[in-house]
C-alpha positions as CSV (number, residue, x, y, z in Angstrom):
1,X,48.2,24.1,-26.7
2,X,46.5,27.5,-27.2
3,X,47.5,31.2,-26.9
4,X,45.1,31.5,-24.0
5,X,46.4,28.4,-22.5
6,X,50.3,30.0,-22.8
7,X,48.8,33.5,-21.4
8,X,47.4,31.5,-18.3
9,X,50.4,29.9,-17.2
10,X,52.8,32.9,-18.1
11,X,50.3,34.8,-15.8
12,X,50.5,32.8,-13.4
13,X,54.0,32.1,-12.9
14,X,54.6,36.2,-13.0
15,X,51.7,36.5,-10.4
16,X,53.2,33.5,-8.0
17,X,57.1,35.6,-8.6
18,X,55.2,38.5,-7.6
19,X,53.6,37.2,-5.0
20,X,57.1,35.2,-3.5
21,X,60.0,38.3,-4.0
22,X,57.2,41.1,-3.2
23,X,58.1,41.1,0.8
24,X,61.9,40.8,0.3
25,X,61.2,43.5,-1.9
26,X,59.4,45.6,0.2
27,X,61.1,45.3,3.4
28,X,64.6,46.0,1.4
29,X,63.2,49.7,0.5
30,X,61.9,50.0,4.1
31,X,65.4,49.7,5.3
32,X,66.8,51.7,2.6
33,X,64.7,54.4,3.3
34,X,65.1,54.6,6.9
35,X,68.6,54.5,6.4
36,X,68.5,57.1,4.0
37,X,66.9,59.1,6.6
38,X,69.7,58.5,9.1
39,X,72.3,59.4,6.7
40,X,70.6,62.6,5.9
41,X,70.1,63.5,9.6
42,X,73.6,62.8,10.5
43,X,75.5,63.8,7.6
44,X,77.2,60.0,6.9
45,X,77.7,59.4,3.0
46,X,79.1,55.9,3.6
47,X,77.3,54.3,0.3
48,X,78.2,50.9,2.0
49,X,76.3,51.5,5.2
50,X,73.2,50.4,3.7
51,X,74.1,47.1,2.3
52,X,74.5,44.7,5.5
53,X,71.2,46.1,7.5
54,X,69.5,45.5,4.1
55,X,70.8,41.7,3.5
56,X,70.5,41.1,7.5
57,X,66.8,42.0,7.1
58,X,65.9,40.4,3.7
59,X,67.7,37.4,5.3
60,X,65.4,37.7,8.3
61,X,61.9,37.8,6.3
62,X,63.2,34.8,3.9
63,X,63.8,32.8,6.9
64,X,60.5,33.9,8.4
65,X,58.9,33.5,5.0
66,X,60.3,30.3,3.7
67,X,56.8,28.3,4.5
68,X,54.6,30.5,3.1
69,X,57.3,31.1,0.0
70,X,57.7,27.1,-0.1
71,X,53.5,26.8,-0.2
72,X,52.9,28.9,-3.3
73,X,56.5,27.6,-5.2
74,X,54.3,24.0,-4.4
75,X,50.6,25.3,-5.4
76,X,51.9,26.7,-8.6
77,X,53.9,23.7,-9.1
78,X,51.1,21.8,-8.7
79,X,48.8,23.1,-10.7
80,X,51.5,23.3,-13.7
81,X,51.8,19.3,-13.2
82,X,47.5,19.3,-13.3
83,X,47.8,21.3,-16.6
84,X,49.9,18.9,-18.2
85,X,47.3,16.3,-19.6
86,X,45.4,19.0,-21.0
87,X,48.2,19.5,-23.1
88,X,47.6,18.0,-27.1
């Protein structure tokens, strides 16, 4: 096992997390903002307002999501599993 062979799967694996959290991510700071933005336009500084629109909506996309989360968790799996009789 080399560096460069270590480097390649680390990549990898940060690229496929990337890849699977990155519309949770995104669509939690959409909802955050636009709340933001109703707060400031109607002068509500509830700090818990934000938190059930924001886990109703990541909930949404992850249940939306889960086959095209579930395919790259498999691919990268996969190819993990094809790297391991390279392995000396």
């Amino acid at each position: 096992m080399t560096e460069a062979f270590v480097i390649g799967i680390t990549r990898d694996a940060f690229y496929t997390i990337f890849i699977v959290s990155a519309p949770a991510l995104v669509v939690s700071i959409v909802v955050g903002l636009l709340i933001s933005v109703f707060q400031a336009a109607t002068s509500i500084t509830e700090m818990t307002l934000t938190f059930v629109p924001k886990i109703l909506a990541i909930g949404v996309v992850c249940i939306l999501l889960l086959p095209f989360i579930m395919n790259k968790m498999l691919q990268f799996t996969q190819h993990v599993f094809n790297l391991i009789p390279n392995l000396k």
